[in-house]
C-alpha positions as CSV (number, residue, x, y, z in Angstrom):
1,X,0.0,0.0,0.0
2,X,1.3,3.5,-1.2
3,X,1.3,6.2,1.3
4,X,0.7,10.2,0.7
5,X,1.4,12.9,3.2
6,X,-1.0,16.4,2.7
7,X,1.3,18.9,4.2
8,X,-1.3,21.9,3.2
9,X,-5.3,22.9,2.9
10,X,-6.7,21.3,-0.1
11,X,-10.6,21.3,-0.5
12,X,-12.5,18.3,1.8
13,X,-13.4,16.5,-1.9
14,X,-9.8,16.2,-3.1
15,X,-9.0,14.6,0.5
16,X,-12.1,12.4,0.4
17,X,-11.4,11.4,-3.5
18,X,-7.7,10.4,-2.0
19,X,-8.9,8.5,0.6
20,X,-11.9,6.5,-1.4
21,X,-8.7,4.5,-2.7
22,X,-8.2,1.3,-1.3
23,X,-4.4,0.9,-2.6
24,X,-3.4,4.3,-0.6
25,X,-2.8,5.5,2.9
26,X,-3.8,9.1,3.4
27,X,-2.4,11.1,6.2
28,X,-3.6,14.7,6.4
29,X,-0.5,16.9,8.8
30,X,-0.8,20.3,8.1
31,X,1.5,20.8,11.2
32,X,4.3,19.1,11.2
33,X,7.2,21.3,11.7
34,X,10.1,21.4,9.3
35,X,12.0,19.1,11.4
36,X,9.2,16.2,12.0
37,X,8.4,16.5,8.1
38,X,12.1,15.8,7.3
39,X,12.1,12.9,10.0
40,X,9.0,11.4,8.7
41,X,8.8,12.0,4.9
42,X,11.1,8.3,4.1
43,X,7.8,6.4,4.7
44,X,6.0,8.5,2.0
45,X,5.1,7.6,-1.6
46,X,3.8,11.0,-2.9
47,X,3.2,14.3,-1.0
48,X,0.8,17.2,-1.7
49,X,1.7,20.5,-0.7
50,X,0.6,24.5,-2.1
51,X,3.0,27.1,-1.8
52,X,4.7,27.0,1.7
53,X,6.2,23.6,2.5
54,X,9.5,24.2,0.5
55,X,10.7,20.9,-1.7
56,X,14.6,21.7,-1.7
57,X,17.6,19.6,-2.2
58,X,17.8,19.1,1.9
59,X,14.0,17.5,1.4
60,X,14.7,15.1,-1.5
61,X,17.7,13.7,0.8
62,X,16.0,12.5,3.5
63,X,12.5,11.8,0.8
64,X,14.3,8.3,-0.3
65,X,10.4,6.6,-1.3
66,X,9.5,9.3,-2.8
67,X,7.3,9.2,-6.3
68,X,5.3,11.9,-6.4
69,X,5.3,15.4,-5.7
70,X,1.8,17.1,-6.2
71,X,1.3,20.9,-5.9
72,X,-2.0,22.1,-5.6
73,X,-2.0,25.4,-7.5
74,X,-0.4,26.5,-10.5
75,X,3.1,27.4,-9.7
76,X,5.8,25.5,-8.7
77,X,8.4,28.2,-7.1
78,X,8.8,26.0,-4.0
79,X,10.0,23.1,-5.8
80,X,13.3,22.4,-6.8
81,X,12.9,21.3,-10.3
82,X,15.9,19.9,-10.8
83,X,16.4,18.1,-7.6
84,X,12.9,16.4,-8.5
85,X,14.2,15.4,-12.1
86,X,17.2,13.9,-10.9
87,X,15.9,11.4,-8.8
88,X,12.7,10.3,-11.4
89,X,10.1,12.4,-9.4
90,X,7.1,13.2,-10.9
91,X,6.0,16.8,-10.0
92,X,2.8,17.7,-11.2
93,X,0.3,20.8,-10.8
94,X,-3.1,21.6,-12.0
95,X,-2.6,24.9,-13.8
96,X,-6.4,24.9,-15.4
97,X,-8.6,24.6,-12.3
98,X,-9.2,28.1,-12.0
99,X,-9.4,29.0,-14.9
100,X,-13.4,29.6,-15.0
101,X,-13.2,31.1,-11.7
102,X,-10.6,33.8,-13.7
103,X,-12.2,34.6,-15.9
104,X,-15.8,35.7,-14.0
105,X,-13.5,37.4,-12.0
106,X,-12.5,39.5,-14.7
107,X,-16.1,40.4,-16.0
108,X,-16.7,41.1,-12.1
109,X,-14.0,44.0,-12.4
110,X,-14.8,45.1,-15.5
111,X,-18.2,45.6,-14.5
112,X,-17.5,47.2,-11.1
113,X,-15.4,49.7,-13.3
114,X,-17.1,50.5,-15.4
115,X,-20.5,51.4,-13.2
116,X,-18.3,52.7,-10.6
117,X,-20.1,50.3,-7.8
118,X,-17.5,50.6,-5.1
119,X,-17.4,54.2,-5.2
120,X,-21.3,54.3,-5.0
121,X,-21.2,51.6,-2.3
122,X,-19.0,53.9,-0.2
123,X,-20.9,57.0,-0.6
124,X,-23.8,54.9,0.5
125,X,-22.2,53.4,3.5
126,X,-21.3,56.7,4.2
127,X,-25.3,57.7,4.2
128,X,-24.7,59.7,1.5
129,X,-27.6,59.6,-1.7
130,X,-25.9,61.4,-4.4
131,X,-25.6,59.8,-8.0
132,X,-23.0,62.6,-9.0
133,X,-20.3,62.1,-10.8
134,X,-21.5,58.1,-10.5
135,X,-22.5,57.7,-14.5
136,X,-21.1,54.7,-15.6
137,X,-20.9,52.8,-19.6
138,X,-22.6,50.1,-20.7
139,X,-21.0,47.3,-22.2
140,X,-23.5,46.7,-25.0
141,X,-22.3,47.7,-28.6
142,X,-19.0,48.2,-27.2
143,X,-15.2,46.8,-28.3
144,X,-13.4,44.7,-26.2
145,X,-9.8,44.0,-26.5
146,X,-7.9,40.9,-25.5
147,X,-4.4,40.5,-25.3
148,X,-4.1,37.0,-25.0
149,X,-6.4,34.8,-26.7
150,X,-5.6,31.3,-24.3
151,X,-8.1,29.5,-22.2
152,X,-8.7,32.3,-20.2
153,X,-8.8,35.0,-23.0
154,X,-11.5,32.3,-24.4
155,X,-13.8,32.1,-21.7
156,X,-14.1,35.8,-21.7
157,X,-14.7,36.2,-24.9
158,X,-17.6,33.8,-25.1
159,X,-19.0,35.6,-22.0
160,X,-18.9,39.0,-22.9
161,X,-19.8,38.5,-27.2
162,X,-23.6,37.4,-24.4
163,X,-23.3,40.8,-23.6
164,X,-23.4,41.8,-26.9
165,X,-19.7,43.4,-27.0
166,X,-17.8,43.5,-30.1
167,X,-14.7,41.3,-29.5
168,X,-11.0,41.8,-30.8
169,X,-7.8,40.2,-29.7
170,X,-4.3,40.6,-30.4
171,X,-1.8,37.2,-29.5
172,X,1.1,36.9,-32.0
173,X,1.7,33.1,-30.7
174,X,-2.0,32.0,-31.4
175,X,-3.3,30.5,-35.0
176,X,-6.0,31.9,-37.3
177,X,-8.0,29.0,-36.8
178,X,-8.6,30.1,-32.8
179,X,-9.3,33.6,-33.5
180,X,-12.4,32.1,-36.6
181,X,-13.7,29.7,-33.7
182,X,-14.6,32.8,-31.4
183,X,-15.7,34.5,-33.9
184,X,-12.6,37.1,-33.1
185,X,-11.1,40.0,-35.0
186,X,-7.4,39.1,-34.6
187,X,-5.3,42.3,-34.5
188,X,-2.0,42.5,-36.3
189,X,-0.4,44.8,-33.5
190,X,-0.8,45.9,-30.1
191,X,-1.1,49.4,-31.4
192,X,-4.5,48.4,-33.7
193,X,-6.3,46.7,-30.7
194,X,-5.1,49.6,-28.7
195,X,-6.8,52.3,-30.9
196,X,-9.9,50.3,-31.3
197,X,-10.9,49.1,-27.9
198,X,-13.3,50.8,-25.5
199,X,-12.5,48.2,-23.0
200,X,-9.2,46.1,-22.9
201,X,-8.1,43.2,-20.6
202,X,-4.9,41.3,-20.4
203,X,-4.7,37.4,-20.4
204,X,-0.9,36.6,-20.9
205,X,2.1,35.0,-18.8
206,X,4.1,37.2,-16.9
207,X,7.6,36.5,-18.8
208,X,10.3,39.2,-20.4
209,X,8.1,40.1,-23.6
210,X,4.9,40.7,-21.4
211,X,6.4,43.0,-18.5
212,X,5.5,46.5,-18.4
213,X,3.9,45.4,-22.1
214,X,1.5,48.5,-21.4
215,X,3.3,52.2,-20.3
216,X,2.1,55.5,-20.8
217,X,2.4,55.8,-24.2
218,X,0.6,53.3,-24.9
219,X,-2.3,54.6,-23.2
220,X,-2.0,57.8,-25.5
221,X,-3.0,55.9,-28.6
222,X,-6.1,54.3,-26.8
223,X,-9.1,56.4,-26.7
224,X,-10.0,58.5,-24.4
225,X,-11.6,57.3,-21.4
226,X,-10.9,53.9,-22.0
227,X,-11.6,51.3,-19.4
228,X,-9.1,47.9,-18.1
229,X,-8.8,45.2,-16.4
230,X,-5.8,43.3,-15.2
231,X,-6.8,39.6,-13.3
232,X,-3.4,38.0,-14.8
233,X,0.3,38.8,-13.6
234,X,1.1,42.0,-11.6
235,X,3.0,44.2,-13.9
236,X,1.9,43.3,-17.1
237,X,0.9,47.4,-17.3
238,X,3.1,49.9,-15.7
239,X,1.1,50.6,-12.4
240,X,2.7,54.3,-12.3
241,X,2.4,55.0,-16.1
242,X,-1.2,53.6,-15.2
243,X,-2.0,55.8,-12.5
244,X,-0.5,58.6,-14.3
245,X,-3.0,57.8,-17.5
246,X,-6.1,57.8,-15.1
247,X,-5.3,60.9,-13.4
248,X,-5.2,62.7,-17.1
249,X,-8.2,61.3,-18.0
250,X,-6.9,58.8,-20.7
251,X,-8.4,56.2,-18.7
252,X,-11.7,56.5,-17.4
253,X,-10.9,53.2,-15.0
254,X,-9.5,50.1,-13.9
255,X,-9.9,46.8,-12.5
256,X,-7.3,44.8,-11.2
257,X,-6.5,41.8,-9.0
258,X,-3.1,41.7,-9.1
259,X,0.1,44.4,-8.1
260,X,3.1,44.1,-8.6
261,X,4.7,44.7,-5.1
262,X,1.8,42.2,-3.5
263,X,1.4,41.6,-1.0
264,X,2.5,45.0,-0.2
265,X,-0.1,47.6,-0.5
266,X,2.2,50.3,-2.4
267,X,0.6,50.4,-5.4
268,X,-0.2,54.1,-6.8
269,X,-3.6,52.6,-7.8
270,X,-4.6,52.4,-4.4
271,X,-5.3,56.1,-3.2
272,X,-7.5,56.3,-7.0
273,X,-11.1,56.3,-6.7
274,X,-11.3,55.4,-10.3
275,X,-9.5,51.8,-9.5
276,X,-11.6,48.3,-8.5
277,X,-8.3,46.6,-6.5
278,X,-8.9,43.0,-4.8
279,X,-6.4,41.3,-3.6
280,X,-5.3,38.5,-5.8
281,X,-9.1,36.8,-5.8
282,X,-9.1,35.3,-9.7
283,X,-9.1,31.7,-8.1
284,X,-10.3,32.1,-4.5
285,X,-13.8,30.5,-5.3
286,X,-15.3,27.3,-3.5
287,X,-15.5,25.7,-7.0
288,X,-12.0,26.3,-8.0
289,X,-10.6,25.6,-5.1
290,X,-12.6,21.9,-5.1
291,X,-11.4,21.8,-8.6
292,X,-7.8,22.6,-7.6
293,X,-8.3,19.8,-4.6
294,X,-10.0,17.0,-7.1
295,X,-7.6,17.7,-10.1
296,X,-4.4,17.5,-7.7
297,X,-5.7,14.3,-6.2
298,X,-6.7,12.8,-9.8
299,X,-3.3,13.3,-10.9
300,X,-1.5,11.9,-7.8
301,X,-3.3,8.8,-8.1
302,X,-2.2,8.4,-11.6
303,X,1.2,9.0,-11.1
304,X,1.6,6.2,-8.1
305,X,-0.2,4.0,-10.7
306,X,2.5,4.5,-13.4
307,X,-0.4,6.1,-15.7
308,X,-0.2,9.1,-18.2
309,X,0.3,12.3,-15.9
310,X,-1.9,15.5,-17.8
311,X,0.2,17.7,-15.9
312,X,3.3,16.3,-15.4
313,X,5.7,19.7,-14.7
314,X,9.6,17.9,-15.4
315,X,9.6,14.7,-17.1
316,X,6.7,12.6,-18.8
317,X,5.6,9.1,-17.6
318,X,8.0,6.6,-19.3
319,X,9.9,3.5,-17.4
320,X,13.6,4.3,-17.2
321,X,14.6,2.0,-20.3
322,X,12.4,3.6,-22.4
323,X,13.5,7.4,-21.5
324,X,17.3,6.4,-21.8
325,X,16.2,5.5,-25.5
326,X,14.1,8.3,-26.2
327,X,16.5,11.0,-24.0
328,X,18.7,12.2,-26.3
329,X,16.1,12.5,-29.3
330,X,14.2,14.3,-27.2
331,X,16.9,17.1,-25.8
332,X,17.0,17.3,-30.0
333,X,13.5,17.5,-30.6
334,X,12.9,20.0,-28.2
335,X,16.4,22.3,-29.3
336,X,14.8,22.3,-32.8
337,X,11.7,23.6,-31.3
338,X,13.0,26.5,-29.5
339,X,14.7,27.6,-32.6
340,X,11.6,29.0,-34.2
341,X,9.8,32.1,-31.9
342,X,13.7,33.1,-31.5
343,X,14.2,33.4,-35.2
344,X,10.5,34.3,-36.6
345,X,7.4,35.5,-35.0
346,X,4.5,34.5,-36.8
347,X,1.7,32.6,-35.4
348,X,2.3,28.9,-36.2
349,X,-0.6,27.1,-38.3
350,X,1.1,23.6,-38.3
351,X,4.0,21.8,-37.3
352,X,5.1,18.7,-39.6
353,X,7.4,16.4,-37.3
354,X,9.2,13.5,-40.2
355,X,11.6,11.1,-39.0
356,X,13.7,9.5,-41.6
357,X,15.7,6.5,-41.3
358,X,17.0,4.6,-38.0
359,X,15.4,7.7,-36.3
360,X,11.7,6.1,-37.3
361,X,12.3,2.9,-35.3
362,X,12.1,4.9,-31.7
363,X,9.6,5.7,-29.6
364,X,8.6,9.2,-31.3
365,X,5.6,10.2,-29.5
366,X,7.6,11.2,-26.8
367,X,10.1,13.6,-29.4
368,X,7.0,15.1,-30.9
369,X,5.5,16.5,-27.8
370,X,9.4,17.1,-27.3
371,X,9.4,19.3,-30.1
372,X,6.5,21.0,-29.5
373,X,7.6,22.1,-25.5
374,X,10.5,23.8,-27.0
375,X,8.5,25.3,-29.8
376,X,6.1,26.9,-27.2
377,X,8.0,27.1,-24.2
378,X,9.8,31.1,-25.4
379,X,6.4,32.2,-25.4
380,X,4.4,30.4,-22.6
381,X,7.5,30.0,-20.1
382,X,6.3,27.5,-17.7
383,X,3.2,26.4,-18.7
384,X,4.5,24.2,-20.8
385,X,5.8,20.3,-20.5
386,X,5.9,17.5,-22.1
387,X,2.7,16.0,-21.2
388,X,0.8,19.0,-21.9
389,X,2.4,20.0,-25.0
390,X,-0.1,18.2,-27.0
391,X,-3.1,20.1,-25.6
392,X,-1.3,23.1,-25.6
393,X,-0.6,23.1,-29.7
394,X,-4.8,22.0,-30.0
395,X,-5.8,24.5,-27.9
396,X,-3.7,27.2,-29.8
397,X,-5.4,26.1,-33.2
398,X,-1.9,24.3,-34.4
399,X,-2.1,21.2,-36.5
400,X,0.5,18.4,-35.6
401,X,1.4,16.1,-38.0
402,X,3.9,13.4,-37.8
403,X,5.6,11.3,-40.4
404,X,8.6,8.8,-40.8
405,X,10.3,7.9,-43.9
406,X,12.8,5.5,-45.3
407,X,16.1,7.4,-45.6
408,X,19.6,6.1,-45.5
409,X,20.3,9.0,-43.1
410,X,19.4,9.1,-39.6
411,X,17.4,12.4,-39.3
412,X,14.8,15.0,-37.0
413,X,12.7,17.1,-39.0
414,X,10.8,20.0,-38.0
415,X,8.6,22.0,-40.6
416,X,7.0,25.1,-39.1
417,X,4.3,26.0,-41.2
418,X,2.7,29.9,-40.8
419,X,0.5,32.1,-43.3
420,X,4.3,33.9,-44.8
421,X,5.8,30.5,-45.1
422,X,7.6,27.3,-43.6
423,X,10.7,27.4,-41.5
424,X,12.7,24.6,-41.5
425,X,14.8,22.7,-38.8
426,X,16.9,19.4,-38.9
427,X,19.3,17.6,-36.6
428,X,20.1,14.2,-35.9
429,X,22.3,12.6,-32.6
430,X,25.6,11.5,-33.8
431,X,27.1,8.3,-32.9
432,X,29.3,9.8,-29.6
433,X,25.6,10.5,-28.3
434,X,26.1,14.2,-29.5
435,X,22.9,16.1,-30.4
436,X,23.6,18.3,-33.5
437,X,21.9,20.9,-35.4
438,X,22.1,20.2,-39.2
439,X,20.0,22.4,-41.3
440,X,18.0,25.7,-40.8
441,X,16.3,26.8,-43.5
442,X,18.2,25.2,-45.8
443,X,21.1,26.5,-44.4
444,X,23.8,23.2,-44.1
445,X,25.4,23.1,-40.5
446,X,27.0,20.8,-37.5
447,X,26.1,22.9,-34.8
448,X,26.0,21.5,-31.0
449,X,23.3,23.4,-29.3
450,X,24.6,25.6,-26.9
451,X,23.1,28.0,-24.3
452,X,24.1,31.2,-26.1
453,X,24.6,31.1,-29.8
454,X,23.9,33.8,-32.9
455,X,22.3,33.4,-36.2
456,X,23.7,35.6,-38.4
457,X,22.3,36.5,-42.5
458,X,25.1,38.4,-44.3
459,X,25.6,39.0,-47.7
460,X,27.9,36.4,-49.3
461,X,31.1,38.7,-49.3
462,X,34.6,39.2,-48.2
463,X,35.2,40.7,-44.8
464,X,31.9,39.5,-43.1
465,X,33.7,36.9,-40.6
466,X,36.3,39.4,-39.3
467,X,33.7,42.2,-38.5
468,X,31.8,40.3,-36.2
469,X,34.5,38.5,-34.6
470,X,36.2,42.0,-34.1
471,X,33.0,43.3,-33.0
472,X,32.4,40.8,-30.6
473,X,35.7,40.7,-29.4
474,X,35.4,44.3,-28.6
475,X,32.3,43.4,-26.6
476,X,33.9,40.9,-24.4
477,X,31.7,38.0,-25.7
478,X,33.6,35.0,-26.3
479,X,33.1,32.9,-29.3
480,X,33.5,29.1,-28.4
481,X,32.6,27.8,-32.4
482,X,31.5,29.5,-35.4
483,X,30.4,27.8,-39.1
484,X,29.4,29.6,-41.9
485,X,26.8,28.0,-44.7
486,X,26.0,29.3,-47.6
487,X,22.6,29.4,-49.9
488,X,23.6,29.6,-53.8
489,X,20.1,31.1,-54.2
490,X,19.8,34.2,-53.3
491,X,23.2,34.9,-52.1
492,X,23.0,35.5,-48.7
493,X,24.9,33.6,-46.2
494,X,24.6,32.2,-42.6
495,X,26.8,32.6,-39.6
496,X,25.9,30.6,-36.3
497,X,28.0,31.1,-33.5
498,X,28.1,29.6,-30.5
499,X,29.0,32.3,-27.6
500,X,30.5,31.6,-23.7
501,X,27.8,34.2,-22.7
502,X,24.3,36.3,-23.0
503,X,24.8,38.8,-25.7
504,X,23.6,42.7,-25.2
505,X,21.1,44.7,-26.9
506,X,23.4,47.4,-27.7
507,X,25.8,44.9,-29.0
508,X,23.1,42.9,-31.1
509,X,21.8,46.4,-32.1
510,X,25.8,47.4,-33.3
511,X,26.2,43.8,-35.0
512,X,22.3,44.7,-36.5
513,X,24.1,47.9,-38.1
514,X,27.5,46.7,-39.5
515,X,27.6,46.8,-43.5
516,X,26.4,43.5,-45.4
517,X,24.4,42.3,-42.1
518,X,20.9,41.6,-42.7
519,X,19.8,40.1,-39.6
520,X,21.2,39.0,-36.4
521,X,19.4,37.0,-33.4
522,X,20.0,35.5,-30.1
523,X,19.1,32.3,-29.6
524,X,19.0,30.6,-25.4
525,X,18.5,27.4,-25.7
């Protein structure tokens, strides 16, 4: 009999669900200090914890059984990933439980906003009748703007088109094919859904492109007395370019869940009566939280039973033979993945995944949703794993098709397919075990994937190598290997370097501007 320890407060139904299982032992401690947890955790199979009991390198050595490590909630900041990985221990979450609960939250704020409710409720509290200054907007007939057209981005959308809003959206990472099944206008640029909306929310990951996405000039091109909401990350607008927009009247109001200082309560939105604030409430519901409780439990039981895990967050369920097979195709699949949002930007339509020769013979399921985590994971950041990458491509409107052919070369194949074109990708693992980069757009290479490496299009001319080795070597940045390829064709070459460390903006922006360069990128892989 397998036995699970529930360090923290998950809902009575996941607990009951847990305990309905005749092959598990269920012991509920929610305070256990750190000391009796570490003296007690060897007899445990699995553990289910939220966001305090900390799963660190000093846990995993005295956690000698354990399996499983569920954590009920969506983020996973106190567990050590790699610790987990290491020792073949399944981490999962359960990132869509709330996701209804979001999204009504959202509507909540907008409404509240946009009928200034809080501000009447006060003056009424205060015994005060006065409807001054109190005239709000209907919703009806109006445009609403959504950055981010995901699962939550969906559910609004749907709810709101019942109001009988007009809906556009704007998510560069998201296929046509979503944006026709809601019935969505899909907006080119921020700047278009900007000028157009008389309401916008945001629905995005909090990651490096999506910080501070919204500052005060943006605000300027909206119209005037534009109303938004913010129930996603804290910081996704500039809370002080925000402010400052509000109290010049650019924006009539705001709604928002989420600061980016919480908990501290030093938010300039705070002391504006135009402003909704709650305290970070997009999943505090019974039902989510019953959700969260049942979807954790579901997935802990699965795990102990060796069955597919939805929401496995490190490493997919596969028996240790198999994944010492599959291991090194997949670090290749998912390389040639991250290649593409780092070298274009258009919204993929379908990916064609063709293994030719030896290659075909594997277990390729396993590369494919390999391929598609790294194709997804620049954009989406840690939603993404290899169980869910799958469901992530459907739910983005992105055909995956898979192939294998008879070759007389071993080789990975990825074919990016978007409305401007098809990016290509190859690689194969060489005999030593090395995974290598072979082709890229037709471009012939043997590249080992590195953390830091440049792709470089230059005219095919004289003098092209020595200016950005010079450059480079004027910038400190280190180049470890560098291969040149070039494309008869049009007469453009390819450098790809790889680099001992993170390259600059201003340096990519003086590489950008050296004669004969046509484009330069950083790739992180």
């Amino acid at each position: 009999m397998k036995k699970i320890i529930v360090t923290e407060k998950i809902s009575d139904k996941g607990v009951a669900l847990l305990k309905a299982q005749k092959d598990l032992q269920v012991d509920v401690e929610m305070n256990l200090s750190r000391e009796e947890l570490l003296k007690r955790i060897p007899e445990y199979d699995a553990i289910i914890v939220r966001s305090v009991t900390k799963i660190n390198e000093e846990f995993y050595e005295h956690a000698t059984n354990l399996k499983v490590v569920g954590r009920a909630g969506n983020g996973v900041d106190n567990i050590q990933m790699e610790g987990a990985t290491k020792r073949g221990i399944i981490v999962v979450n359960t990132p869509e439980s709330n996701i209804v609960s979001a999204a009504e939250h959202t509507i909540g704020l907008m409404l509240s906003s946009c009928r200034n409710t809080v501000k009447a409720h006060k003056m009424i509290e205060s015994r005060v009748w006065n409807r001054d200054g109190l005239k709000g907007m209907e919703l009806m007939g109006k445009t609403l703007g959504i950055i981010g057209l995901g699962r939550i981005g969906g559910l609004v959308t749907t709810r709101m088109q019942a109001f009988g809003m007009k809906v556009i959206a704007y998510d560069p990472y998201i296929a046509d094919a979503r944006f026709k099944k809601y019935n969505v206008k899909k907006c080119e640029t921020l700047d278009e859904l900007l000028k157009e909306s008389d309401v916008i929310t945001i629905h995005t990951p909090k990651t490096e492109e999506t910080m501070n996405m919204i500052t005060y000039k943006d605000w300027q091109k909206c119209k005037k007395g534009v109303r938004v909401v913010n129930c996603a990350r804290g910081g996704l607008y500039n809370e002080q370019d925000l402010a400052k927009a509000i109290r010049e009247g650019l924006v009539a109001s705001a709604g928002v869940d989420v600061l980016v200082d919480e908990p501290k309560p030093i938010s300039p939105l705070i002391d504006l009566p135009q402003c909704v604030l709650t305290p970070h409430l997009g999943a505090d519901t019974q039902e989510a939280q019953d959700n969260v409780g049942i979807a954790i439990a579901e997935e802990v039981i699965a795990a102990l039973r060796g069955e597919m895990v939805p929401n496995a967050v490190n490493l997919p369920a596969l028996q240790a033979g198999e994944l010492d097979t599959v291991k090194k195709f997949m670090a290749l699949g998912e390389d040639l993945g991250k290649l593409y949002y780092q070298l274009e930007h258009s919204a993929v339509e379908k990916v064609e995944v063709i293994y030719s020769g030896a290659l075909a013979e594997i277990e390729t399921d396993m590369v494919t949703r390999a391929v598609l985590k790294g194709l997804f994971e620049p954009v989406l950041k840690e939603r993404v794993n290899y169980v869910n990458a799958e469901l992530t491509a459907e739910g983005r409107g992105v055909e995956v098709i898979e192939s294998k052919e008879n070759s007389p070369v071993n080789l990975l194949t990825v074919k990016v397919h978007t409305k401007k074109g098809t990016f290509t990708a190859a690689g194969n693992v060489n005999p030593e075990g090395e995974v290598r980069i072979k082709d890229i757009n037709g471009y012939q290479f043997d590249i080992e994937p590195a953390a830091f490496m440049l792709a470089v299009n230059n005219e095919d001319k004289p003098g092209m190598i020595g200016q950005i080795g010079t450059l480079l070597g004027a910038s400190k940045v280190n180049i470890a290997t560098m291969q040149v390829s070039r494309n008869q064709q049009n007469g453009v070459a390819m450098m790809f370097l790889t680099v001992d460390s993170e390259v600059g903006k201003e340096t990519l922006k003086l590489l950008q501007g050296l004669d004969g360069i046509t484009k330069v990128q950083l790739i992180k892989i």
